[in-house]
C-alpha positions in Angstrom: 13.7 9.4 6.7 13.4 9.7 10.5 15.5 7.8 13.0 13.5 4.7 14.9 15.9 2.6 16.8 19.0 3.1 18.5 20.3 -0.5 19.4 21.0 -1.2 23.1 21.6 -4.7 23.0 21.5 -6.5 19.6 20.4 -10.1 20.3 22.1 -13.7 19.5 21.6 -13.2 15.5 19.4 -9.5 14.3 19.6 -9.0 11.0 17.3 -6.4 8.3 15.6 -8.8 5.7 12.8 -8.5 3.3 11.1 -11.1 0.4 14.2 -11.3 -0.5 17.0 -10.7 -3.4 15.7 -12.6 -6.6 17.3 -12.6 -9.8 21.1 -12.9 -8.9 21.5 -16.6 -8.6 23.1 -17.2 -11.6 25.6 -14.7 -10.3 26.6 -16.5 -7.0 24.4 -14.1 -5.4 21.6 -16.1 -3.1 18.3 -14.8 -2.1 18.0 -13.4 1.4 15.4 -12.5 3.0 12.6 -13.5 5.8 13.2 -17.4 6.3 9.7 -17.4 7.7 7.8 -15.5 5.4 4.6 -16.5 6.7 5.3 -14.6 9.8 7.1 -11.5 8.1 4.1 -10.7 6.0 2.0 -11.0 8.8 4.2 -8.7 11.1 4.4 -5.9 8.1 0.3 -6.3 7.9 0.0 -5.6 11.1 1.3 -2.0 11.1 0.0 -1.5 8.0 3.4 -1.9 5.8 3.2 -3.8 2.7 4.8 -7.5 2.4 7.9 -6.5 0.9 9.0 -3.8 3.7 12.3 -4.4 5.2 12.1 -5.5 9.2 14.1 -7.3 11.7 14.4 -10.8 12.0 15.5 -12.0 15.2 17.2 -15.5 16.2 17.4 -17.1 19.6 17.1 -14.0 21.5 16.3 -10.5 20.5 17.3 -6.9 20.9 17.2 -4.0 23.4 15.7 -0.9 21.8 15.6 2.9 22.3 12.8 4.3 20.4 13.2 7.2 18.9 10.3 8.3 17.0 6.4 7.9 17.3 5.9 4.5 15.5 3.5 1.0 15.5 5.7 -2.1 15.8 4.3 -5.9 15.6 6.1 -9.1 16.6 5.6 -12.5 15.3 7.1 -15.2 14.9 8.7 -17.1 17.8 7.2 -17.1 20.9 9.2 -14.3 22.7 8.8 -12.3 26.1 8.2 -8.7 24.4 8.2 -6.4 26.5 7.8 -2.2 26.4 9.8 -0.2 29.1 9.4 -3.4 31.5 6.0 -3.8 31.1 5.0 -6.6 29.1 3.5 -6.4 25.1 1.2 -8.9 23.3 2.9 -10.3 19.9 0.7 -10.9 17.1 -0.6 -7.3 17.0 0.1 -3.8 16.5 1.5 -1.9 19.5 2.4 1.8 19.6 5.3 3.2 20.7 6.6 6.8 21.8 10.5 8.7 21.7 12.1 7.2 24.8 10.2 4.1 24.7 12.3 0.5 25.4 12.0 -2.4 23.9 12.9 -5.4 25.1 12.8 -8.9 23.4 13.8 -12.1 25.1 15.0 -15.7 24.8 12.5 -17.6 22.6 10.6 -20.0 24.7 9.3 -21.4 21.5 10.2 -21.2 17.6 13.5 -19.8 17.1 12.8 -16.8 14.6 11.0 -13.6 15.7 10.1 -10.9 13.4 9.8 -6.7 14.4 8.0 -5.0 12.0 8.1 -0.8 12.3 5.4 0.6 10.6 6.9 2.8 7.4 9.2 -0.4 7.3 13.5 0.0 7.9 15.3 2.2 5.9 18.2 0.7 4.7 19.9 0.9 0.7 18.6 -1.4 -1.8 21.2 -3.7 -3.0 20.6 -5.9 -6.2 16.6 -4.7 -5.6 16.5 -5.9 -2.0 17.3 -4.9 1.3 17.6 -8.2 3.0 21.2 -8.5 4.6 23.5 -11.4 3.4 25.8 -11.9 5.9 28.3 -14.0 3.5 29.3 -11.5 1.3 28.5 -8.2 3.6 26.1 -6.7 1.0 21.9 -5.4 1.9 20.9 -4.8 5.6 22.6 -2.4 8.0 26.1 -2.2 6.2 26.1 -6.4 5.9 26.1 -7.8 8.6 23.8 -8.5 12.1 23.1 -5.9 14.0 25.7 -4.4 17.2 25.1 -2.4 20.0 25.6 1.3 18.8 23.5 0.8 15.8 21.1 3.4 14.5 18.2 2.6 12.4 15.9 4.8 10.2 12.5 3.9 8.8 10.7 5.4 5.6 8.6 8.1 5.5 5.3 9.1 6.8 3.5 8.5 9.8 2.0 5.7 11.8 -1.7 5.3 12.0 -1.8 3.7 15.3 -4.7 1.2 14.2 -5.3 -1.9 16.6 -4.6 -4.5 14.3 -4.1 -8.0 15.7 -4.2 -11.9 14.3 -7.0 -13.7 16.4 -5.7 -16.3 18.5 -6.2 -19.2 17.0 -5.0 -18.3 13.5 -1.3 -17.7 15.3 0.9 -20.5 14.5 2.2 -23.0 17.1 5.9 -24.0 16.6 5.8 -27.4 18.5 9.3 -29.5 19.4 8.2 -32.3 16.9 7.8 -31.0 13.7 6.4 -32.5 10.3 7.9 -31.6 7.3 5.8 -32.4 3.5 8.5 -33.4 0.9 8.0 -34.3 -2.7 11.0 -37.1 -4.0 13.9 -36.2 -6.0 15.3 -34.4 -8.3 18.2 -37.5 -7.1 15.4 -40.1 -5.5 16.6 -42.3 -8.0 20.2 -42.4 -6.3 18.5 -44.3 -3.3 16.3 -47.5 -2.3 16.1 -48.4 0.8 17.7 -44.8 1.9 14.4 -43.5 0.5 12.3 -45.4 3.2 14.7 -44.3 5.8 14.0 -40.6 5.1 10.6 -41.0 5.1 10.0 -43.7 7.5 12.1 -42.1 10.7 12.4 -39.6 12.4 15.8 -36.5 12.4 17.1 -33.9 15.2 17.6 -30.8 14.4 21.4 -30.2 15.1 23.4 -26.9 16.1 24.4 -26.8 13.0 21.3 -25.1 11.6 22.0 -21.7 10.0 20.4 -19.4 7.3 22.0 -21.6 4.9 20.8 -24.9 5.8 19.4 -26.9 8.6 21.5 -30.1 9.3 20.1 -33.3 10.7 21.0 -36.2 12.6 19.7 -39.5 12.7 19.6 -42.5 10.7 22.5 -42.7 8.2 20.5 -42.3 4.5 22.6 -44.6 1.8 22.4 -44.4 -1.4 22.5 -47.1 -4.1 26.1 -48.1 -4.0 26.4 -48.2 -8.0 25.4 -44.3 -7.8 28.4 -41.5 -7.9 28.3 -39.4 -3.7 27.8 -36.7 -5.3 26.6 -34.8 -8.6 27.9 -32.2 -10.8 27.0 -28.9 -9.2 23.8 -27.6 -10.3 21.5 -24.7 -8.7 19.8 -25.1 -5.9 16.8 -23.9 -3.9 15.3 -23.4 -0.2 13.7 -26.8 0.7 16.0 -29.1 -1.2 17.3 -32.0 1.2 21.1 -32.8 0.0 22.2 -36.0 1.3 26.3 -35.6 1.9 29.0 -38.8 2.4 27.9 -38.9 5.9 23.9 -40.2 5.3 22.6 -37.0 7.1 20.1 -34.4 5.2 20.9 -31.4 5.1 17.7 -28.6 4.1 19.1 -26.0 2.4 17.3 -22.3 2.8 17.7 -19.2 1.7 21.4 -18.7 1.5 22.9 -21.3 -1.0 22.6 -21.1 -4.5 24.6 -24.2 -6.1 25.7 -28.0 -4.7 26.8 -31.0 -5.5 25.1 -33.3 -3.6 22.6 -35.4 -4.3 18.9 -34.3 -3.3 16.7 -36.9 -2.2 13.5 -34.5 -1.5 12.2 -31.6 -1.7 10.4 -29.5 1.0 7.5 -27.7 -0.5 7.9 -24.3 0.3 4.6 -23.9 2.1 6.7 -25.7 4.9 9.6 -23.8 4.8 8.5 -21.3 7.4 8.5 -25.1 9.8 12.1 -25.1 9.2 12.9 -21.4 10.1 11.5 -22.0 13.3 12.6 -25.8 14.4 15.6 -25.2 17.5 18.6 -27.7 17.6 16.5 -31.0 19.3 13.7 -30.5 17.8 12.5 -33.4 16.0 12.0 -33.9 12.1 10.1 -35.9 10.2 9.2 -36.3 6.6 5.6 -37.0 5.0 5.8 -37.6 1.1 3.3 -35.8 -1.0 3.4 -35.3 -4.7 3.1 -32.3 -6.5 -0.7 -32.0 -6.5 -0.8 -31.7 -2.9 2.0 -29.6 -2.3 0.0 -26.7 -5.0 -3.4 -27.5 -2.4 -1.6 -26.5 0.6 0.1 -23.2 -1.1 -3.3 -22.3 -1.7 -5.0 -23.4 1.4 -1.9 -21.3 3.1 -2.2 -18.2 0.5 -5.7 -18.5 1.5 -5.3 -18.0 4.9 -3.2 -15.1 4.1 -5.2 -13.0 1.8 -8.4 -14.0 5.1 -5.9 -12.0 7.3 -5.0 -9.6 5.5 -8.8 -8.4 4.7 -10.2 -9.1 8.4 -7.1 -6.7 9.3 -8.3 -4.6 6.2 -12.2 -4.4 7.1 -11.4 -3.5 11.2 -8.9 -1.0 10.2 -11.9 1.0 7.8 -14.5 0.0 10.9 -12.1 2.0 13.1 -11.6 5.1 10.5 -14.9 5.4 10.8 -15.3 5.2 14.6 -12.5 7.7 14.3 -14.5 10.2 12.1 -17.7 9.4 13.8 -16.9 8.7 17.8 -20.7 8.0 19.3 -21.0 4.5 17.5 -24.5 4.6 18.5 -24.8 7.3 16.3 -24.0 5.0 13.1 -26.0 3.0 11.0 -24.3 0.5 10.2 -26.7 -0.8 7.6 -27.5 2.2 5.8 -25.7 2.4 2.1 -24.1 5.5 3.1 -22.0 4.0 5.9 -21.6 0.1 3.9 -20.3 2.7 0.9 -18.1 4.4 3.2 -16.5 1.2 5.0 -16.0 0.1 1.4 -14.1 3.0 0.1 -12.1 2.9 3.2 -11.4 -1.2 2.9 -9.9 -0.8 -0.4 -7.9 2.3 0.5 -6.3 0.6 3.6 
C-alpha cells in the first residue's frame, strides 16, 4: 500500500465510501456508501478502478490535498472549482497527478455532493465487507468518522495508467435548483386521501436539515386520514422511502436508517436517488407518480447509459494502448483484422 494524500484542509463533510455495507440491516447496521452512485461509478471508471473501490465523497465544500504518490484522480459529481497546484482541472475526466502536487476543491456552485476517485482506489479496512464510513456508530472509512486536517491516506496497490479518460459533455449530469423526483405510492398510501394529492400535486424545499440519513422537506402540511394511527409499528426501511411524521412534512430517507415508524406515503425509485444526494437546502422538490413498470424502464434506460460509458471509456482506453505501442498513427491500419483483433483483446482486458 503506498501513501496518496496527506489532508490539508478537510472540507465541510469528506468522508471514504464505497457501494456500500449490505447484509447488516437486520443487525441495526445501515448501508453506507456513495449517496450518488451514479457519479461514484463514474468517478472510479474514469481512473480505471472498478465500481466498488472506496473514494471520497465530498459535501458542500471539499478538501486541500498534498499528493504524495504518482496517481490519476477524477471528480464528479457536484459542480466544484478543482483545481491542481492553483491551476485549474476539468471534472468529469481523468487527471494525473505527481508527489508534491495540491489539490484544491471548492464550494459547490451546483449539486452538493462531489466524488475523488484515486486510481488503485483508498485503502482503508473492510468492516462488515465494506469500507464506506458510517459516521453514527464510528465503524468503515478513515477510523469512523469525516476526514480532519492531519489525515493520511493510502491507496491499493499497483500503478496508475495515466489514460485520458473523460465523460463527453453532454452525458455529464446537470443538478438544477428545481428538481423532479419519480415516486411510486405506498407501502402507507392508504393512510392518506387528500394528503396523497398534496404530495404529488405541490411542490417541497429542501431544508437544512438534509443529512446522509434523510432529506427533510418543507411545504404543504401532508394529512393523513384522521381514522389512521400517526404512526406504524416499526418496520425496515430503505433509501427513497418518504415517511410522513406528526408535522405533515416528508422526510426521504437515504442511506443511513434502517427501521421507522412512520408512515410512508411514497417511494423514490432508486434510479432517482442520486437527485436527492445532490438537491442543496432551497432547492425545490417535486414529486411525479409512476408505477412500478416505469420505475424498472428507467433503471434500465440509466443502467444503460452506464454500461455506454463504461465501454466508450473501455474502447479509447485500448485505442490509446495501441497508440502507445505503435506512436506514428499513420502507421496503423485501422481496418486490417490484425489491429480490429488487437483493439479487441485490449477492450476486454481494460
Amino acid at each position: 500500500m503506498t501513501d496518496i494524500f496527506n489532508v490539508l484542509s478537510p472540507g465541510a463533510y469528506t468522508t471514504v465510501q464505497d457501494l456500500g455495507r449490505f447484509g447488516w440491516q437486520p443487525f441495526g447496521v445501515p448501508p453506507s456508501g456513495m449517496l450518488d452512485d451514479f457519479a461514484g461509478r463514474i468517478a472510479n471508471m474514469l481512473v480505471g478502478n472498478p465500481d466498488s473501490a472506496a473514494l471520497l465523497e465530498l459535501t458542500f465544500s471539499g478538501p486541500t490535498l498534498k499528493i504524495l504518490a504518482p496517481a490519476s484522480i477524477a471528480l464528479t459529481g457536484a459542480d466544484m472549482p478543482f483545481s491542481i497546484n492553483g491551476a485549474p482541472a476539468a471534472g468529469w475526466c481523468a487527471v494525473p497527478v505527481q508527489p508534491g502536487d495540491t489539490v484544491t476543491v471548492g464550494m459547490a456552485r451546483s449539486g452538493c455532493r462531489g466524488y475523488l476517485a484515486v486510481s488503485q482506489g483508498i485503502d482503508v479496512p473492510l468492516v462488515m465487507g465494506s469500507r464506506s464510513c458510517y459516521v453514527g456508530a464510528a465503524i468503515g472509512g478513515f477510523n469512523g468518522r469525516p476526514l480532519q486536517a492531519g489525515d493520511c491516506l493510502r491507496r491499493g496497490p499497483g500503478e496508475a495508467d495515466y489514460l485520458a479518460r473523460r465523460v463527453p459533455a453532454e452525458l455529464v449530469p446537470a443538478y438544477p435548483s428545481e428538481i423532479t423526483l419519480r415516486a411510486i405510492p405506498g407501502p402507507q398510501d392508504d393512510f392518506f386521501d387528500h394528503g396523497l394529492d398534496v404530495f404529488f400535486n405541490t411542490s417541497f424545499t429542501v431544508s437544512p436539515q438534509a443529512d446522509r440519513m434523510g432529506c427533510r422537506l418543507q411545504g404543504s402540511v401532508i394529512s393523513q386520514i384522521e381514522a389512521m394511527p400517526q404512526s406504524i409499528i416499526s418496520e425496515p426501511s430503505l433509501p427513497g422511502g418518504v415517511q410522513i411524521p406528526q408535522d405533515g412534512q416528508p422526510i426521504i430517507l437515504l442511506s443511513e436508517q434502517t427501521v421507522g415508524g412512520y408512515t410512508k406515503i411514497a417511494t423514490v425509485i432508486s434510479s432517482d436517488i442520486p437527485r436527492v444526494a445532490q438537491a442543496l437546502p432551497g432547492d425545490r422538490i417535486r414529486f411525479e407518480r409512476i408505477d412500478i413498470d416505469a420505475a424498472h424502464a428507467v433503471y434500465h434506460r440509466q443502467t444503460s447509459l452506464l454500461e455506454r460509458i463504461r465501454n466508450e471509456m473501455k474502447l479509447s482506453a485500448a485505442e490509446q494502448r495501441i497508440r502507445r505501442d505503435r506512436p506514428d498513427p499513420v502507421a496503423v491500419d485501422w481496418n486490417s483484422q490484425v489491429v480490429v483483433d488487437k483493439l479487441i483483446h485490449c477492450l476486454y482486458q481494460t
